[in-house]
N, C-alpha and C positions, 0 to 999 in steps of 0.2 A: 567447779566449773571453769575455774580459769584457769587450770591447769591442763583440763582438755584443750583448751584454746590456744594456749604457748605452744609456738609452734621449736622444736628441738630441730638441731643443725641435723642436715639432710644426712644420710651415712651410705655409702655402696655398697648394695648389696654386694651379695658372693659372684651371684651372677654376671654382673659389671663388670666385677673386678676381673673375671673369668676372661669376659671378651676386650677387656683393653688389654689383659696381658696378650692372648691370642693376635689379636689386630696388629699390638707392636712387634712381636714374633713372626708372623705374616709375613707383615710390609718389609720388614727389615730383611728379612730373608730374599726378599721381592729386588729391593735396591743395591743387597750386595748382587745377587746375579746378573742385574744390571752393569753395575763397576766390573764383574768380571766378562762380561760380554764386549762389553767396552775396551777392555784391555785386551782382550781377544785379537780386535782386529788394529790392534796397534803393532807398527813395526811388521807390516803385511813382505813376507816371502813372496815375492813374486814367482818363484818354481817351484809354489804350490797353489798358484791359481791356474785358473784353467786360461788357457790362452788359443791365441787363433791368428793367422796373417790375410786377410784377405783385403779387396778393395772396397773403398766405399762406394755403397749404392743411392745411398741417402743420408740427408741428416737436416736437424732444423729443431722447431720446437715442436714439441706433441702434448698432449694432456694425458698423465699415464693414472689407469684407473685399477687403484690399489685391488690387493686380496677382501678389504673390510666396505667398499665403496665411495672409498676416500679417493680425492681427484685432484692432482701437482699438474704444476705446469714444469717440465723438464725437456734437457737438450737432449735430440737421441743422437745415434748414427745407426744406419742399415746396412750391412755388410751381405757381399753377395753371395757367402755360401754359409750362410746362418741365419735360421730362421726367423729366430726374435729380432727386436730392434735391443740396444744397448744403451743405457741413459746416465746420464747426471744427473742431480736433485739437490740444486742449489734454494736459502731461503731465501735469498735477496730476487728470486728469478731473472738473476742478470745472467744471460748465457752470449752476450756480441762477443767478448772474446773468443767463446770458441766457435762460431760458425763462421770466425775470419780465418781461425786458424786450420782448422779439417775442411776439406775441399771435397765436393762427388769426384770420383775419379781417385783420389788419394791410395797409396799401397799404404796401408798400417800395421803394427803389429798391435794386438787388444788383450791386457790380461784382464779378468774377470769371473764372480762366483757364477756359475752354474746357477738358476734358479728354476727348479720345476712347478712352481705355482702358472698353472695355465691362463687362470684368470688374471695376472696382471699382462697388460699388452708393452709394456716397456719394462726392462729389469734393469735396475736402479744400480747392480752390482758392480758397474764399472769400475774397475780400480785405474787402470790406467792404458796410457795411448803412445802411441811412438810411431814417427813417420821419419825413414832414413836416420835412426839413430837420434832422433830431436823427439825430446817426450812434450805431447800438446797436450796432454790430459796428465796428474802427477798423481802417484798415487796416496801423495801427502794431504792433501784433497780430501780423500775418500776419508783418508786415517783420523783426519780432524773433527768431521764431517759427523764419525761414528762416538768418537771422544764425548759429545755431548754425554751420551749414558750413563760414563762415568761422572760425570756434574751433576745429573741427574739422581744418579747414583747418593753422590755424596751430600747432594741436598736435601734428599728424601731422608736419610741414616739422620742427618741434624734436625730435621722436626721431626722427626718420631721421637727420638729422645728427647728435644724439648716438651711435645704432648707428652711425653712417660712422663718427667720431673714435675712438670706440673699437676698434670695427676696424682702421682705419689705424695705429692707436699697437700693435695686438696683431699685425695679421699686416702692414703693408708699412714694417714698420723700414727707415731709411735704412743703409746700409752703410758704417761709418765706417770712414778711411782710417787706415791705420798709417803715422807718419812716425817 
């Protein structure tokens, strides 16, 4: 009876061992695509974005209401022969430097990704802004901006492999030999 009663170190099953290996394979595959997203839009070719010279029609702050029904507070500008508005998507929502610096009326030139998601009302894509040769928007900004991913990236990649090693040191102990 009291051997029923001792309770034996807990062991993983197969199945466990199944989905933490999967999960860490998963996410990790998950974080490097991230890093490479991220690296993606570093050192952005400006004559491969899409670009446009028109004047400003507007600009200020808007609240742009993502694809997922997520809600920013961002700087746009409304150019008059393009449909959408154009935005920045700062986290600090400090945008006074640039509604000092882009004026209604302003001739700009805008480079920027194409975004066809209809449902968001601002596109966040801005890379960058130029009035008479003077860049008011930099596209170093945007570069930095995105860079997070890879952070993300490479934080994700070190606790997964933290969760792995501790896993493996808790449930796939090696079986030592009795001599």
């Amino acid at each position: 009876m009291a051997d029923t009663l001792e309770k034996k170190p807990a062991k993983m099953k197969l199945l466990d061992k199944v989905i933490l290996i999967f999960g860490f394979t998963f996410f990790t595959i998950i974080y490097i695509f991230c890093i490479y997203i991220g690296f993606k839009k570093q050192n952005i070719d400006l004559n491969k974005t899409d670009k446009i010279n028109s004047i400003v029609e507007n600009r200020g702050i808007d609240i742009r209401y993502g694809s997922k029904g997520k809600k920013d507070e961002v700087f746009y500008i409304k150019l008059e022969n393009y449909s959408k508005k154009l935005g920045v998507y700062r986290m600090s929502k400090n945008y006074d430097d640039l509604i000092k610096k882009i004026n209604i009326g302003d001739q700009v030139k805008v480079n920027f990704y194409e975004n066809s998601n209809q449902a968001e009302n601002v596109n966040i894509d801005l890379i960058q802004v130029e009035r008479e040769n003077v860049i008011l928007i930099n596209k170093s900004e945007y570069e930095s901006k995105e860079s997070f991913l890879i952070y993300a990236g490479i934080g994700g990649i070190i606790a997964n492999i933290s969760i792995l090693v501790y896993n493996r040191k808790k449930y796939f102990k090696s079986k030592k030999s009795v001599s």
